[in-house]
Residue frames relative to the residue before (quaternion, step in Angstrom):
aa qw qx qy qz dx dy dz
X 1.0000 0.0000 0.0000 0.0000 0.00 0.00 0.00
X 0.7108 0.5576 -0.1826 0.3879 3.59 0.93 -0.89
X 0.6572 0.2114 -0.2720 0.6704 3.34 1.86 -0.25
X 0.4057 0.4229 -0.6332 0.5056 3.75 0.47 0.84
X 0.5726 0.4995 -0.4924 0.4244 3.80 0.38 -1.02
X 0.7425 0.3641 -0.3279 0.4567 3.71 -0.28 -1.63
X 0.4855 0.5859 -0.4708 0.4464 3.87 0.34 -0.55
X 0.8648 0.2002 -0.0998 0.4496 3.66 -0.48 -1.43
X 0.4809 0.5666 -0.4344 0.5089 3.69 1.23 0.68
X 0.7950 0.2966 -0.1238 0.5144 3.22 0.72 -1.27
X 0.6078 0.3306 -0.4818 0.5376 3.74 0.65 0.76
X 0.2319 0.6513 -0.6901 0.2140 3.23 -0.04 0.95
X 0.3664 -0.6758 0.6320 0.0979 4.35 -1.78 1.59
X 0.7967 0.1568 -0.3942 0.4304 3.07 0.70 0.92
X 0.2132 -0.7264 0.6336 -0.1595 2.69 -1.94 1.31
X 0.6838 -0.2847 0.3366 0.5814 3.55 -1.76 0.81
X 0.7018 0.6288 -0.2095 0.2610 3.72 0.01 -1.47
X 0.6802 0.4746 -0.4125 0.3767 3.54 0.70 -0.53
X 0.3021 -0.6885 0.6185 0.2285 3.44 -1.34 0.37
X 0.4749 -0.6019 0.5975 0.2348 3.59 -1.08 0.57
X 0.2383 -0.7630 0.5893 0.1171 3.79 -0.55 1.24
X 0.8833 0.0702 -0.2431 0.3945 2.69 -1.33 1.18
X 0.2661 0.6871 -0.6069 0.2979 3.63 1.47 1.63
X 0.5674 -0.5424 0.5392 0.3051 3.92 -1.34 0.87
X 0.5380 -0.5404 0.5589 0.3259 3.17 -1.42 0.74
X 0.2355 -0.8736 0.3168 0.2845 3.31 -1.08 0.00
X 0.7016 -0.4255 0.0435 0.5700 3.43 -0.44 1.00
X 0.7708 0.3558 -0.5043 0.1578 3.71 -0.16 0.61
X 0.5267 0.6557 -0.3384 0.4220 2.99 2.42 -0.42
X 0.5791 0.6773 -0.3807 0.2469 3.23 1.21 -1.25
X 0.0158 -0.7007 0.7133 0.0029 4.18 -1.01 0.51
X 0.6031 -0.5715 0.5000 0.2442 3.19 -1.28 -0.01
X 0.7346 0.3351 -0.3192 0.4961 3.09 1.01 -0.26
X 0.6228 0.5879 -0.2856 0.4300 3.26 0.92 -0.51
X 0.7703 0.2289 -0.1132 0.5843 3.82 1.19 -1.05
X 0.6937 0.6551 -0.1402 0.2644 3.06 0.69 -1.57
X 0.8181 0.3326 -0.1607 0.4408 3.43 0.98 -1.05
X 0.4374 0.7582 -0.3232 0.3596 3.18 1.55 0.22
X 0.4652 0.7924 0.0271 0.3937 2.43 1.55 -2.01
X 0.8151 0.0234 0.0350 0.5778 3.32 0.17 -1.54
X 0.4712 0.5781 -0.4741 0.4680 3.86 0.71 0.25
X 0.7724 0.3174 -0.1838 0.5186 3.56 0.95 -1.10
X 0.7990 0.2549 -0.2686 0.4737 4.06 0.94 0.13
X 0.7419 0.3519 -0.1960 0.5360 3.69 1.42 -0.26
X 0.5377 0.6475 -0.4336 0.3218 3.49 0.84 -0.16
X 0.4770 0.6708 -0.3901 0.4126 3.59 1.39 -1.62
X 0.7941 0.2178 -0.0230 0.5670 4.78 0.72 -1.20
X 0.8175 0.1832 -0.1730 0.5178 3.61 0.83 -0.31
X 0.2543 0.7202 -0.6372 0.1028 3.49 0.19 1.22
X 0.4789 -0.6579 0.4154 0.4065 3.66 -1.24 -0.85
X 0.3986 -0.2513 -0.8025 0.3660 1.31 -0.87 2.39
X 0.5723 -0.5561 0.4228 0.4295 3.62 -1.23 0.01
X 0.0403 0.9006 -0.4322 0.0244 3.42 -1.07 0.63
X 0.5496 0.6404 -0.3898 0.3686 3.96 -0.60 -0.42
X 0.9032 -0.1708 0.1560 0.3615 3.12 -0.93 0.02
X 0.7033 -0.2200 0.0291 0.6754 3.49 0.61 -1.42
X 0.2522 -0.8197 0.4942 0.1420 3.52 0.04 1.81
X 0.3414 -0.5598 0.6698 0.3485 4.10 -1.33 0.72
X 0.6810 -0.4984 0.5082 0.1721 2.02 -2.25 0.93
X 0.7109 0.3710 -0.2377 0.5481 4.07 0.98 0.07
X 0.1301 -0.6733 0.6178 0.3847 3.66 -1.00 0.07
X 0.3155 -0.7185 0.6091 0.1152 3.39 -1.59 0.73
X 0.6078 0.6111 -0.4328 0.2644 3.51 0.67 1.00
X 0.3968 0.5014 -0.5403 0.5470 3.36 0.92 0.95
X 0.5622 -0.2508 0.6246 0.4805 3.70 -2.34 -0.25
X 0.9146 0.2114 -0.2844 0.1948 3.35 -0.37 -0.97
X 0.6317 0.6063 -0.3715 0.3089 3.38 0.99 0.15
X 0.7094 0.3764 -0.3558 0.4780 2.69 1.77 -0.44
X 0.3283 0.7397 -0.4204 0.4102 3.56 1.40 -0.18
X 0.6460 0.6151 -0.1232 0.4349 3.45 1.12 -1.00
X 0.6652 0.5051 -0.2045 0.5105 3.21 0.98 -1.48
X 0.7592 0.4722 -0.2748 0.3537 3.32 1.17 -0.86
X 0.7348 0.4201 -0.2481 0.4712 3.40 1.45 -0.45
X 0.8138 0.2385 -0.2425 0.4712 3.42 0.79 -0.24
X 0.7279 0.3465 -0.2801 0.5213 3.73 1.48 -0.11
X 0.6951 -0.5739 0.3319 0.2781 3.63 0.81 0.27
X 0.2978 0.8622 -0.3878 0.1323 3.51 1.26 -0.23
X 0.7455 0.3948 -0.3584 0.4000 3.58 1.37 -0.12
X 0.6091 0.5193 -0.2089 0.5618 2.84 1.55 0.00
X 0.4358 0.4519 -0.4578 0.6295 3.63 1.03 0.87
X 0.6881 0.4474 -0.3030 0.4843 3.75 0.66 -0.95
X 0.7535 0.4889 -0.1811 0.4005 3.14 0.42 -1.08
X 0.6452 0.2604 -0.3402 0.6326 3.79 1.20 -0.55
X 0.6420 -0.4456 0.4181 0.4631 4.59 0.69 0.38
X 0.5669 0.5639 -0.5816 0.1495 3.75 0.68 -1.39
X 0.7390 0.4864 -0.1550 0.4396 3.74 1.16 -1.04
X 0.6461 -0.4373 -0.6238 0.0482 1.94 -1.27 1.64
X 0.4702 -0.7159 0.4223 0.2966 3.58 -1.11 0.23
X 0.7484 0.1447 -0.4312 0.4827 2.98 0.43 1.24
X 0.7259 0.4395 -0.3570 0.3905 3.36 -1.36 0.57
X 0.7389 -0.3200 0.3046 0.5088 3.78 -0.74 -0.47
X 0.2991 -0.6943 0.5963 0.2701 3.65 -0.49 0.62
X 0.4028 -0.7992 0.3652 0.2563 3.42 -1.07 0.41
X 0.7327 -0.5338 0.3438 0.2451 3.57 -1.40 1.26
X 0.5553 -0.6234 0.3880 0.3906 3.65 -0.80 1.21
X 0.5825 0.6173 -0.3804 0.3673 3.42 0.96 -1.06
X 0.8227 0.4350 -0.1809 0.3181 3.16 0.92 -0.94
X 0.6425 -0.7158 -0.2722 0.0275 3.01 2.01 0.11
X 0.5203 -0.3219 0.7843 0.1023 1.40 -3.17 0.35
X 0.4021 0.7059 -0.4496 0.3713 3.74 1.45 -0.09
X 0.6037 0.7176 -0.0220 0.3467 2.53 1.19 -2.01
X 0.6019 0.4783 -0.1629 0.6184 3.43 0.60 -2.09
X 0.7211 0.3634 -0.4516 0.3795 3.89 -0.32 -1.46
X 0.8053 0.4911 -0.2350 0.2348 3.53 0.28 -0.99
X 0.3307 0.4929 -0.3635 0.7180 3.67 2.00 -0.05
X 0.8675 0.2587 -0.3416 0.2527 3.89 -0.51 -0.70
X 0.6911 0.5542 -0.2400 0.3969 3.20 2.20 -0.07
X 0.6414 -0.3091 0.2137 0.6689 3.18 1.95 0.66
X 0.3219 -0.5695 0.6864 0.3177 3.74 -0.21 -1.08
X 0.1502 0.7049 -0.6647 0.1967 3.76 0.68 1.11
């Protein structure tokens, strides 16, 4: 019993070492290209391309820095994601993804 004990003590999968999947860069790594256009290529493009399209196309495309930079300052865009209204179809998008979002607005739009 006393070396089953030390056995299932000492295998323990986590360590200093592990990384949390799917943790946001953080607001200085984050770039638009690098995080950003993924992001919205893979959940906003499907209703906001350029021109907008699909099914129920937005009223904006969101595939530039600056359009969507925009969306975020003067039309709410983190706050459509964040309350689900956005996007309305497909997979809504993953906190991780944002706070991608968030890191990049508080790191400038780089």
């Amino acid at each position: 019993v006393l070396v089953l004990g030390l056995l299932l003590t000492s295998c323990s999968n986590s360590s200093d070492d592990d990384v949390i999947p799917n943790e946001p860069p953080t607001t200085n790594d984050v770039t638009y290209a690098a995080n950003v256009a993924q992001i919205m290529s893979g959940s906003c493009f499907p209703c906001h391309a350029s021109p907008p399209s699909g099914a129920d196309p937005g009223p904006m495309a969101l595939t530039t820095l600056d359009e969507v930079k925009s969306a975020i300052q003067s039309r709410g865009l983190i706050n459509q994601v964040e309350s689900g209204a956005m996007p309305k179809t497909g997979n809504m998008l993953t906190a991780s993804q944002i706070q991608t979002i968030k890191n990049w607005q508080t790191g400038g739009f780089k």
